[in-house]
PDB file of N, CA, C and O in Angstrom:
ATOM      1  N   UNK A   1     -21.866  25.286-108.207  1.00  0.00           N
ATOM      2  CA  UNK A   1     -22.254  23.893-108.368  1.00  0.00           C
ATOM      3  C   UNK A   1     -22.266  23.551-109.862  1.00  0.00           C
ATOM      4  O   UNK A   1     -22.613  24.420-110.661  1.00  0.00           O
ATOM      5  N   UNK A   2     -21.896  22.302-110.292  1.00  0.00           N
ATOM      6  CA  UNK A   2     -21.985  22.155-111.906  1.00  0.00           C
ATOM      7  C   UNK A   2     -23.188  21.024-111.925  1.00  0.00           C
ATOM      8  O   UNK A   2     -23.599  20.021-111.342  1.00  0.00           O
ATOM      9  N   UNK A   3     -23.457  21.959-113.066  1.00  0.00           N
ATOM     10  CA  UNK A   3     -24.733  21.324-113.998  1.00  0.00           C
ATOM     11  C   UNK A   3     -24.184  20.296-114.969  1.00  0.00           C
ATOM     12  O   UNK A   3     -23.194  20.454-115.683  1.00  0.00           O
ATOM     13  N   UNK A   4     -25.060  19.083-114.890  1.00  0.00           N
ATOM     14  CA  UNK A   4     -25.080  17.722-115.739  1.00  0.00           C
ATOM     15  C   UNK A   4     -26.259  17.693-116.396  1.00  0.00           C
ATOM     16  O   UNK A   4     -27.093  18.594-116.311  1.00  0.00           O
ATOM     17  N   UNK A   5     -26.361  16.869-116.943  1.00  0.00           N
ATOM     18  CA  UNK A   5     -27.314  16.452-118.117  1.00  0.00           C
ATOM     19  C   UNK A   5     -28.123  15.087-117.680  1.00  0.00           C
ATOM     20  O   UNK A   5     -27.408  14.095-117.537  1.00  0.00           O
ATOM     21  N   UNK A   6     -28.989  14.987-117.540  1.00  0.00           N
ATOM     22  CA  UNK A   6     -29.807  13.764-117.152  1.00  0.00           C
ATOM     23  C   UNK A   6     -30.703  13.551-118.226  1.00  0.00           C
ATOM     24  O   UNK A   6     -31.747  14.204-118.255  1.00  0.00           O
ATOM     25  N   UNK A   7     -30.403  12.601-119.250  1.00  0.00           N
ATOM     26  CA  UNK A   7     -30.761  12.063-120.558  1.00  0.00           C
ATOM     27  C   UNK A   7     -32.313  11.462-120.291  1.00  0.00           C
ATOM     28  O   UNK A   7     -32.740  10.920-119.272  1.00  0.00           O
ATOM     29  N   UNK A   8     -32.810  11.663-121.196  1.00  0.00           N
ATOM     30  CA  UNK A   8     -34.543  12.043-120.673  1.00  0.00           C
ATOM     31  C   UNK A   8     -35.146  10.863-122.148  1.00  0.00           C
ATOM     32  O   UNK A   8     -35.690   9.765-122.025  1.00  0.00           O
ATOM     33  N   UNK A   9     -34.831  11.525-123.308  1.00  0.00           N
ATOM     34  CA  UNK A   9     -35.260  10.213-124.651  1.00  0.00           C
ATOM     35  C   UNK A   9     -34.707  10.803-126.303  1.00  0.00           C
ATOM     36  O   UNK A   9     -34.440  11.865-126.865  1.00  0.00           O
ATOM     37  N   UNK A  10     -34.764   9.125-126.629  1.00  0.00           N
ATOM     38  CA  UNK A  10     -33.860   9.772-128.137  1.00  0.00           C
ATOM     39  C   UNK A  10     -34.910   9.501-128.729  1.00  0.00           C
ATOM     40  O   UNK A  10     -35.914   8.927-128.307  1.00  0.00           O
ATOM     41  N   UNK A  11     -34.647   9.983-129.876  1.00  0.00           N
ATOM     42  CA  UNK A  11     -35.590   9.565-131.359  1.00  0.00           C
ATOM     43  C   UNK A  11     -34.645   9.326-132.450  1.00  0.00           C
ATOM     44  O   UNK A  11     -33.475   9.700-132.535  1.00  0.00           O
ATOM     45  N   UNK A  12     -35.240   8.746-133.144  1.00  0.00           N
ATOM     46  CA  UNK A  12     -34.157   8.129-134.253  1.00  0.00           C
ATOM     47  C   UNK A  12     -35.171   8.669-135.596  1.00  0.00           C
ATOM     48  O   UNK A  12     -36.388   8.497-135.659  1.00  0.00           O
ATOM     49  N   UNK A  13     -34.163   9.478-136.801  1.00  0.00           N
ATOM     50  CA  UNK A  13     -35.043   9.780-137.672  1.00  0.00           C
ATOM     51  C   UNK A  13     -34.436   9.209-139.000  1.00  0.00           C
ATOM     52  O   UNK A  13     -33.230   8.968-138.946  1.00  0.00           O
ATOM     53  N   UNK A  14     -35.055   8.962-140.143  1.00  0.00           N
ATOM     54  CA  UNK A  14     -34.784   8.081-141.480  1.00  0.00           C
ATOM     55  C   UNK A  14     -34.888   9.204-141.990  1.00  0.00           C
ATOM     56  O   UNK A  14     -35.691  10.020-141.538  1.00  0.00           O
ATOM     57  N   UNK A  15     -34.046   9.487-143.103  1.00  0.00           N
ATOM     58  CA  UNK A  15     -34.400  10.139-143.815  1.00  0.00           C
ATOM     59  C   UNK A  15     -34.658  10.036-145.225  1.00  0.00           C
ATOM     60  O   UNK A  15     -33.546  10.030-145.753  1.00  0.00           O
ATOM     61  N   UNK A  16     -35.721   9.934-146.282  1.00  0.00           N
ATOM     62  CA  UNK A  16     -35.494   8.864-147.704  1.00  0.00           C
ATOM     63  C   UNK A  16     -35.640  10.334-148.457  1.00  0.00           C
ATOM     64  O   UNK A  16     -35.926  11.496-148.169  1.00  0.00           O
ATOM     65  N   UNK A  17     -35.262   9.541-149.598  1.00  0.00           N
ATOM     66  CA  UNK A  17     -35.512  10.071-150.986  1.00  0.00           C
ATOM     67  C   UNK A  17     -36.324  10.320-151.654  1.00  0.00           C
ATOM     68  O   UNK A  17     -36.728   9.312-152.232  1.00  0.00           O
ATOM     69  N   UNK A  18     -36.870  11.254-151.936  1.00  0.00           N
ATOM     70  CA  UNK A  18     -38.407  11.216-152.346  1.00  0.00           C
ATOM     71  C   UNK A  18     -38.569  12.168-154.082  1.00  0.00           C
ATOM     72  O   UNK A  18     -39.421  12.913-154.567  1.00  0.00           O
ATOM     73  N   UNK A  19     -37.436  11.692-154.477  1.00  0.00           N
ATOM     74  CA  UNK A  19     -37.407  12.430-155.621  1.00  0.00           C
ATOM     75  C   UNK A  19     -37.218  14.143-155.649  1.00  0.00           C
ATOM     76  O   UNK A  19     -36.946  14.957-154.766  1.00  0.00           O
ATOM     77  N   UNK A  20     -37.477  14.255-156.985  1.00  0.00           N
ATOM     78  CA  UNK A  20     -37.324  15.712-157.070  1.00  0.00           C
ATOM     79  C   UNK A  20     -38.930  16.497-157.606  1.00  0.00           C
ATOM     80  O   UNK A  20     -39.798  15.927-158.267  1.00  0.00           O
ATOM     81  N   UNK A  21     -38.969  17.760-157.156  1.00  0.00           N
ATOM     82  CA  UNK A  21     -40.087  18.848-157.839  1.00  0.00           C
ATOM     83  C   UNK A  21     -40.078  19.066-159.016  1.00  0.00           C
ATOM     84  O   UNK A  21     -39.176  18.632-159.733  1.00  0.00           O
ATOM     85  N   UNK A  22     -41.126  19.821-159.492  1.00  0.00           N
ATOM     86  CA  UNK A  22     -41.109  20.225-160.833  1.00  0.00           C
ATOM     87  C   UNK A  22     -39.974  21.346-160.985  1.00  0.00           C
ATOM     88  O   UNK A  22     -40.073  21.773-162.135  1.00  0.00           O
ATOM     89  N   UNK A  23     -39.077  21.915-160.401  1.00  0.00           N
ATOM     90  CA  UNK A  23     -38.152  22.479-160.630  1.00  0.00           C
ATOM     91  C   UNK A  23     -36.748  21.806-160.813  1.00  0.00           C
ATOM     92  O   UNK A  23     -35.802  22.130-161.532  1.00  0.00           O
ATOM     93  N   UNK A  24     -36.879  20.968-160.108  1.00  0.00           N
ATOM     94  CA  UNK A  24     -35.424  19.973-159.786  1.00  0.00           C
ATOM     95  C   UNK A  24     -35.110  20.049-158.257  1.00  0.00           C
ATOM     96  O   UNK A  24     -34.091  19.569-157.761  1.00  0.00           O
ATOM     97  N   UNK A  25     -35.645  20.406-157.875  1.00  0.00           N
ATOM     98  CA  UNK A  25     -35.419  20.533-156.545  1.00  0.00           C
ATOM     99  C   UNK A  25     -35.404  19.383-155.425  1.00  0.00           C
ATOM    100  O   UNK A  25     -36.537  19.127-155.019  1.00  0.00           O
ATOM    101  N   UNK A  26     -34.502  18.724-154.905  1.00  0.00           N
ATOM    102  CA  UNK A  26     -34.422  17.132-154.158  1.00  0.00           C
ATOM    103  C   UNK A  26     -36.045  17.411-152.870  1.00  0.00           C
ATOM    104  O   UNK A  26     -36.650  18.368-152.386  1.00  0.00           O
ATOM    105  N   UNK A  27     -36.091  16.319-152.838  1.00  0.00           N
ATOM    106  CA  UNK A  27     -37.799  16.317-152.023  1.00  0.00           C
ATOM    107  C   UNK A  27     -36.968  14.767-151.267  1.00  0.00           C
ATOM    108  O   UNK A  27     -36.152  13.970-151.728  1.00  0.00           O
ATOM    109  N   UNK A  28     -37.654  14.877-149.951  1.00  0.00           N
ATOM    110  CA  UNK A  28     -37.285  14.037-148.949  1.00  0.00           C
ATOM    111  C   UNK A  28     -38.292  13.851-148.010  1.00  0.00           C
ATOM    112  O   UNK A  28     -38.837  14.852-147.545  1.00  0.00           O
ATOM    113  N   UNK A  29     -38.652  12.680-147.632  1.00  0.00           N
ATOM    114  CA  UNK A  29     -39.522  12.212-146.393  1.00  0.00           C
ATOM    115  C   UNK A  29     -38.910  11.347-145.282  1.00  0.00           C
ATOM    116  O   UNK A  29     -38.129  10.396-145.259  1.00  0.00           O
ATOM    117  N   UNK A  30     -39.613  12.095-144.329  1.00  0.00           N
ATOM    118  CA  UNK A  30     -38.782  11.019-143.196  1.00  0.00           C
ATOM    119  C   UNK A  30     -39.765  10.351-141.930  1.00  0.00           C
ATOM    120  O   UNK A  30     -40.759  10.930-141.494  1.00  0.00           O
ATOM    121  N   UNK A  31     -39.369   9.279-141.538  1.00  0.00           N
ATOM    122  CA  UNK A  31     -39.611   8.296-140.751  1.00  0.00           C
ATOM    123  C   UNK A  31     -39.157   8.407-139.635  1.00  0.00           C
ATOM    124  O   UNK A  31     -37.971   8.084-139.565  1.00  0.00           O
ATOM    125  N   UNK A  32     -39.798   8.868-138.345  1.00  0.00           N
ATOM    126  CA  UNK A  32     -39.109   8.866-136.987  1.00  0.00           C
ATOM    127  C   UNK A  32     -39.462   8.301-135.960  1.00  0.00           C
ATOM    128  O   UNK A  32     -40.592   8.618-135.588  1.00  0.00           O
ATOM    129  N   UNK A  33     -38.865   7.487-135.268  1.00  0.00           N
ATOM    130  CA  UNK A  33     -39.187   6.792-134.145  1.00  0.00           C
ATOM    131  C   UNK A  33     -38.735   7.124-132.715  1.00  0.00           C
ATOM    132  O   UNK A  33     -37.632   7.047-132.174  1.00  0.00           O
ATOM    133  N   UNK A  34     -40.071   7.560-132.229  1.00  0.00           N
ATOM    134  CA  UNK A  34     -39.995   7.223-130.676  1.00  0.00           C
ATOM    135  C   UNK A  34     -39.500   6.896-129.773  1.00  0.00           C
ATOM    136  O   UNK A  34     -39.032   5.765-129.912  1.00  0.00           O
ATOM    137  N   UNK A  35     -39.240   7.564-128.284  1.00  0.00           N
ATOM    138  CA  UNK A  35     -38.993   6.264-127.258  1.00  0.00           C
ATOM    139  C   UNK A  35     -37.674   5.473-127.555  1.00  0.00           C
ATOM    140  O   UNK A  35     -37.644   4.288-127.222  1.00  0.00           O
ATOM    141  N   UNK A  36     -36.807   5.920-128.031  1.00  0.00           N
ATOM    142  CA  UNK A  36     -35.558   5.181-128.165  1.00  0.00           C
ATOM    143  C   UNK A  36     -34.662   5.223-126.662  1.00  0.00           C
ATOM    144  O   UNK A  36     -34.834   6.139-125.858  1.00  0.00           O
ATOM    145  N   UNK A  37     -33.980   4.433-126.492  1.00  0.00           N
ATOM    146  CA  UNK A  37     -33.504   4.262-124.800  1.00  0.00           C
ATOM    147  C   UNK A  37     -32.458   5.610-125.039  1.00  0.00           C
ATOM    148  O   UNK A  37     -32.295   5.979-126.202  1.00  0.00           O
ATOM    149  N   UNK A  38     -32.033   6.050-124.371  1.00  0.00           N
ATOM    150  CA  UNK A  38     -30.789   6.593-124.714  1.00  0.00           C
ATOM    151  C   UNK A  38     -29.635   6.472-124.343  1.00  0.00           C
ATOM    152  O   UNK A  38     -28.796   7.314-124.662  1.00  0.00           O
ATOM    153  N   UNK A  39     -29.264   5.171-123.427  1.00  0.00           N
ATOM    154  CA  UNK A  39     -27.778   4.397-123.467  1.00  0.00           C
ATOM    155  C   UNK A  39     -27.991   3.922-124.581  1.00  0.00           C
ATOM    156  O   UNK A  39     -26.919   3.352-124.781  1.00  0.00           O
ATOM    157  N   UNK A  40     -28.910   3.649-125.903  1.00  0.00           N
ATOM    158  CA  UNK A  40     -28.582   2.971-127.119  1.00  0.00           C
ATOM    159  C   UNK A  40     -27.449   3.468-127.848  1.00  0.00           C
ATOM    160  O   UNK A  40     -27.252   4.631-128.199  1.00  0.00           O
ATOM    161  N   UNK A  41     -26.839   2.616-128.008  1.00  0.00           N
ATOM    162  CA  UNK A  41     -25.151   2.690-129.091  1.00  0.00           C
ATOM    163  C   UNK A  41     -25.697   3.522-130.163  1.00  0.00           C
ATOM    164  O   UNK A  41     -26.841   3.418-130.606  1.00  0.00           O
ATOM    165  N   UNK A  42     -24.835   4.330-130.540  1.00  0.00           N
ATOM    166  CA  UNK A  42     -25.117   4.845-132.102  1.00  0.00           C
ATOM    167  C   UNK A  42     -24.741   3.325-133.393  1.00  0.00           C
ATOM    168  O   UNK A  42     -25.155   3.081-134.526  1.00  0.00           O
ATOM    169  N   UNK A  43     -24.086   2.847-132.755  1.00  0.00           N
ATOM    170  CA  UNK A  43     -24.015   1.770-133.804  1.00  0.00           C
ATOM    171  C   UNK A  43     -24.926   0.611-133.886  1.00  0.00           C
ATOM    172  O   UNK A  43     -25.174   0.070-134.964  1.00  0.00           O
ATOM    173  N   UNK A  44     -25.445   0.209-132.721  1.00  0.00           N
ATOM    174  CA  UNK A  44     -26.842  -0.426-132.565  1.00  0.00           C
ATOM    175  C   UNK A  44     -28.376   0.604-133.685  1.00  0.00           C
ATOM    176  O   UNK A  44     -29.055   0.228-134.640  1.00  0.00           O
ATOM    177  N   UNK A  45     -28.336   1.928-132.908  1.00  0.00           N
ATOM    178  CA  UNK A  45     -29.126   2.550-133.595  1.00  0.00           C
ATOM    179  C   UNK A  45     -29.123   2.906-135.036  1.00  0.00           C
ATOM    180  O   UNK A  45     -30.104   3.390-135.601  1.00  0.00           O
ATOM    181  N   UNK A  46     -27.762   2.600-135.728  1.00  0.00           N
ATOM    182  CA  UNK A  46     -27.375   2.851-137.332  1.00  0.00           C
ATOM    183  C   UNK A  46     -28.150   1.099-138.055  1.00  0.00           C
ATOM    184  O   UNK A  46     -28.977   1.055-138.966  1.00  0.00           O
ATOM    185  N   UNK A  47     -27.651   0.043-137.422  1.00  0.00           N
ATOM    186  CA  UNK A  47     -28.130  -0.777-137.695  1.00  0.00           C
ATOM    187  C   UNK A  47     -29.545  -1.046-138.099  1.00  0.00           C
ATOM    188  O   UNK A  47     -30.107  -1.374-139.144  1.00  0.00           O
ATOM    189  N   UNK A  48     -29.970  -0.732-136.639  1.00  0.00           N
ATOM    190  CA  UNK A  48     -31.689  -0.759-136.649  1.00  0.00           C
ATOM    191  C   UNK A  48     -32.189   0.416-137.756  1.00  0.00           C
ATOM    192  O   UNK A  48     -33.325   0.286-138.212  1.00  0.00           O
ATOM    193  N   UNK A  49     -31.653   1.160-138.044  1.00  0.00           N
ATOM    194  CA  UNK A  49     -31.860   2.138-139.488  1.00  0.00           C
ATOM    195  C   UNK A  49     -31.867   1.428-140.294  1.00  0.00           C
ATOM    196  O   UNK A  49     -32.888   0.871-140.697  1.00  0.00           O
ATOM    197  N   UNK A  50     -30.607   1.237-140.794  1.00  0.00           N
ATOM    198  CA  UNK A  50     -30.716   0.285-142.415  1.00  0.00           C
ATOM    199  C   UNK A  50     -31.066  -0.571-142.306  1.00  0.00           C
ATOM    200  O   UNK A  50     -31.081  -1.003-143.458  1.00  0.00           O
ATOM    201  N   UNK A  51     -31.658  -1.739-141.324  1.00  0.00           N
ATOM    202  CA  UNK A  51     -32.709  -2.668-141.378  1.00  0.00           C
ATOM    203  C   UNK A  51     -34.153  -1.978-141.889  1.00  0.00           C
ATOM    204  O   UNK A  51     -35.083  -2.371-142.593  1.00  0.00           O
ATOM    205  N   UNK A  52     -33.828  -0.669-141.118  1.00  0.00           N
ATOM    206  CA  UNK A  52     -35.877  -0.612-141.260  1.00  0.00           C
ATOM    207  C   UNK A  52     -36.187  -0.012-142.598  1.00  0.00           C
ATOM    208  O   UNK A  52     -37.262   0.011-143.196  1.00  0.00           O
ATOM    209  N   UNK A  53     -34.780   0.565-143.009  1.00  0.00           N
ATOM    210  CA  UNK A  53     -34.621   1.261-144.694  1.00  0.00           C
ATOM    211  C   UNK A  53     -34.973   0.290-145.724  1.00  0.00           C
ATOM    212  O   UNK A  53     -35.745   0.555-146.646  1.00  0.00           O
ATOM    213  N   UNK A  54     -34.401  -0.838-145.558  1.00  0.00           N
ATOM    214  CA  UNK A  54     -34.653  -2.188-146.249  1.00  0.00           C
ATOM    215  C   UNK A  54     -36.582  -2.403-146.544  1.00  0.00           C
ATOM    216  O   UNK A  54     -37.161  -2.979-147.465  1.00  0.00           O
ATOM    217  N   UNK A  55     -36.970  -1.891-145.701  1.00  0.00           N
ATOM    218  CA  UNK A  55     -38.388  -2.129-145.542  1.00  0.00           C
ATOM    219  C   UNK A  55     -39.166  -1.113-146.098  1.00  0.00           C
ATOM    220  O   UNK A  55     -40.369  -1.287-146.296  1.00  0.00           O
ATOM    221  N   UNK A  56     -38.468   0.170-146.430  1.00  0.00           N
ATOM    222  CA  UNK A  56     -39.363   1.025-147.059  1.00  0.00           C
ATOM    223  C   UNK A  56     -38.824   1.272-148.722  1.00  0.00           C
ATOM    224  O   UNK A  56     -37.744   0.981-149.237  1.00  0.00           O
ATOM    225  N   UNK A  57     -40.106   1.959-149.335  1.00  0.00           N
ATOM    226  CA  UNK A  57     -40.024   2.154-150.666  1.00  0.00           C
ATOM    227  C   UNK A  57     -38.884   2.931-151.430  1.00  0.00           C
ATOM    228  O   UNK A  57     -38.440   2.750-152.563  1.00  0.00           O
ATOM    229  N   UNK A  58     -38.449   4.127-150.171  1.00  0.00           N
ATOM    230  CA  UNK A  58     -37.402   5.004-150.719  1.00  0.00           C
ATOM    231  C   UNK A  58     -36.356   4.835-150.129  1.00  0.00           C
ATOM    232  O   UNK A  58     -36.246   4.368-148.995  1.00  0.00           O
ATOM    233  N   UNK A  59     -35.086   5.368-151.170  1.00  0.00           N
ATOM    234  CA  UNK A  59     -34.050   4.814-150.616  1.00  0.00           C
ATOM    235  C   UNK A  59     -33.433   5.494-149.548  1.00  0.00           C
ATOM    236  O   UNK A  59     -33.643   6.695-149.722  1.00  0.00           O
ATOM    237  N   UNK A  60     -32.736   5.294-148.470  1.00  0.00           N
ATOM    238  CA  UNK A  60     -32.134   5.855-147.502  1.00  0.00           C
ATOM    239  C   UNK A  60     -31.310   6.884-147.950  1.00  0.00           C
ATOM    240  O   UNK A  60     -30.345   6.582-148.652  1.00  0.00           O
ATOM    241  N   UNK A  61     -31.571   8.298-147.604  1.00  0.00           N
ATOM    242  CA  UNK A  61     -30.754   9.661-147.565  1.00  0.00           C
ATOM    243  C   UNK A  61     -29.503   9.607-146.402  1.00  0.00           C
ATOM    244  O   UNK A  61     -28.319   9.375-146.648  1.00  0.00           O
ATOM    245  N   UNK A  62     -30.084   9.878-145.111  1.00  0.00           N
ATOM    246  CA  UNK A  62     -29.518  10.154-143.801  1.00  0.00           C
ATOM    247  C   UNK A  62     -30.394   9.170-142.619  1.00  0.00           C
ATOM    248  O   UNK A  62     -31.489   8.609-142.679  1.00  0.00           O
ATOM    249  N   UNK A  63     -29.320   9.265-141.513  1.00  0.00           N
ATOM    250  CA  UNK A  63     -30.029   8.712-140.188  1.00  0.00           C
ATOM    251  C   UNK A  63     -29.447   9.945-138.950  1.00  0.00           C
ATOM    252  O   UNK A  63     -28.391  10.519-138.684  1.00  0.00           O
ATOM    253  N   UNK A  64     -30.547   9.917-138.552  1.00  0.00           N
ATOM    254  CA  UNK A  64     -30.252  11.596-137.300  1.00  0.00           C
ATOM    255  C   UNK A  64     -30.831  10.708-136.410  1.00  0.00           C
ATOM    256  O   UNK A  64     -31.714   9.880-136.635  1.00  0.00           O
ATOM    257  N   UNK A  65     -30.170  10.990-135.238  1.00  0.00           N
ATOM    258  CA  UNK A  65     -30.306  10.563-133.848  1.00  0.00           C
ATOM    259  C   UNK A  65     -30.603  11.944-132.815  1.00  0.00           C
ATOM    260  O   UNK A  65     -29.654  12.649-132.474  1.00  0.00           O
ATOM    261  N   UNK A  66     -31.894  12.221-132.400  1.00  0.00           N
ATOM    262  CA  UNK A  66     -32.242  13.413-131.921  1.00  0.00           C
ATOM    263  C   UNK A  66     -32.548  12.861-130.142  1.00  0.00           C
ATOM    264  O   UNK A  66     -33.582  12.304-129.771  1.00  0.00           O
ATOM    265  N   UNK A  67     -31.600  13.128-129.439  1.00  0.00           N
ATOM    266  CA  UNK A  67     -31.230  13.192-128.213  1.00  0.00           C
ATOM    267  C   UNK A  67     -31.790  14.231-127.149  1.00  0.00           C
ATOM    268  O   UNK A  67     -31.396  15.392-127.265  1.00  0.00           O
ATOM    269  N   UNK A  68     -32.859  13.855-125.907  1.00  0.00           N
ATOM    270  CA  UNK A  68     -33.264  14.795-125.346  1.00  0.00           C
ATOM    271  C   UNK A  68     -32.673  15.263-123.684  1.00  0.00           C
ATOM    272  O   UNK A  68     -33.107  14.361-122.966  1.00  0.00           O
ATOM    273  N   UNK A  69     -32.163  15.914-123.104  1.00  0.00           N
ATOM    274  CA  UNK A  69     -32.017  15.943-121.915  1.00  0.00           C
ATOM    275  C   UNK A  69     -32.037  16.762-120.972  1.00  0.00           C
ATOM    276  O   UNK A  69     -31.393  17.762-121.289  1.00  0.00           O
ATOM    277  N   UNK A  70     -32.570  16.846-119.710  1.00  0.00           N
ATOM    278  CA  UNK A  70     -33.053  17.606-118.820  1.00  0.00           C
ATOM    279  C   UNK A  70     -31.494  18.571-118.328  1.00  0.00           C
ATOM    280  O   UNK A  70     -30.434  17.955-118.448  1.00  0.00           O
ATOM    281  N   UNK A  71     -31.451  19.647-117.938  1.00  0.00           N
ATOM    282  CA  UNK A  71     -30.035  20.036-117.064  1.00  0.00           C
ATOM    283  C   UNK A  71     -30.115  20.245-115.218  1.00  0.00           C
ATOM    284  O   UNK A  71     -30.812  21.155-114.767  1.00  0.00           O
ATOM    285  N   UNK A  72     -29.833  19.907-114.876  1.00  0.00           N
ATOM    286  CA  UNK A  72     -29.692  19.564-113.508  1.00  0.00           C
ATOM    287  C   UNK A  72     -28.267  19.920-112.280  1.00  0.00           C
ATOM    288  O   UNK A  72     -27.158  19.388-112.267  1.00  0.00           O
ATOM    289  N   UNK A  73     -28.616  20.599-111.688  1.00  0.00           N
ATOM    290  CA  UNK A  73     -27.419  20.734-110.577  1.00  0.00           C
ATOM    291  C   UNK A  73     -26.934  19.533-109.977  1.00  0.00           C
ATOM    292  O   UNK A  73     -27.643  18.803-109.284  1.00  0.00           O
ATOM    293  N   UNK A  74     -25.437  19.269-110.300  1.00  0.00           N
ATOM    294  CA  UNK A  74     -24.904  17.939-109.980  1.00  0.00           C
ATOM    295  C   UNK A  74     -25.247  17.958-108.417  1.00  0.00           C
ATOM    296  O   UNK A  74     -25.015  18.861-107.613  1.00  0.00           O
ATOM    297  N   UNK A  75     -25.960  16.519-108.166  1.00  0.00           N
ATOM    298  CA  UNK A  75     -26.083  16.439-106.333  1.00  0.00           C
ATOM    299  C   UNK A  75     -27.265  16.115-106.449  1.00  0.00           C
ATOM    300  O   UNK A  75     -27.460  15.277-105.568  1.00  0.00           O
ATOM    301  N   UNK A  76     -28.584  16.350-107.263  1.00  0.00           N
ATOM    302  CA  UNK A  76     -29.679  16.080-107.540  1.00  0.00           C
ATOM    303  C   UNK A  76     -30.226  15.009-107.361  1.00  0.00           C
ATOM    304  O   UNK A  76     -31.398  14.850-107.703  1.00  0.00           O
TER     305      UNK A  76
END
């Protein structure tokens, strides 16, 4: 029997800039949100990033889209 994937929830993560250490070393903080649908478009979800980047102090690094899903015997 083949196993499918039954998409369960995304999270969407920001990733900013947060300067560097006393060594030089790059330092980064990130912002992650919840509860994201997961038929959401990656291009819907890139959007809603650099909107919400606009809103914070540091500047946008990366955007990660962290995808969760159950595995399931097709027929289920």
């Amino acid at each position: 029997m083949a196993i499918v994937q039954m998409p369960d929830a995304s999270r969407l993560v920001l990733t900013l800039d947060d300067g560097v250490d006393n060594e030089g070393n790059p330092q980064t903080k990130t912002k992650s949100f919840n509860n994201v649908k997961p038929e959401a478009s990656d291009e819907a979800l890139y959007r809603v990033a650099t909107s919400l980047a606009q809103l914070q102090t540091l500047p946008l690094v990366s955007v990660d889209r962290h995808d969760r899903a159950e595995l399931v015997e097709d027929g289920q």
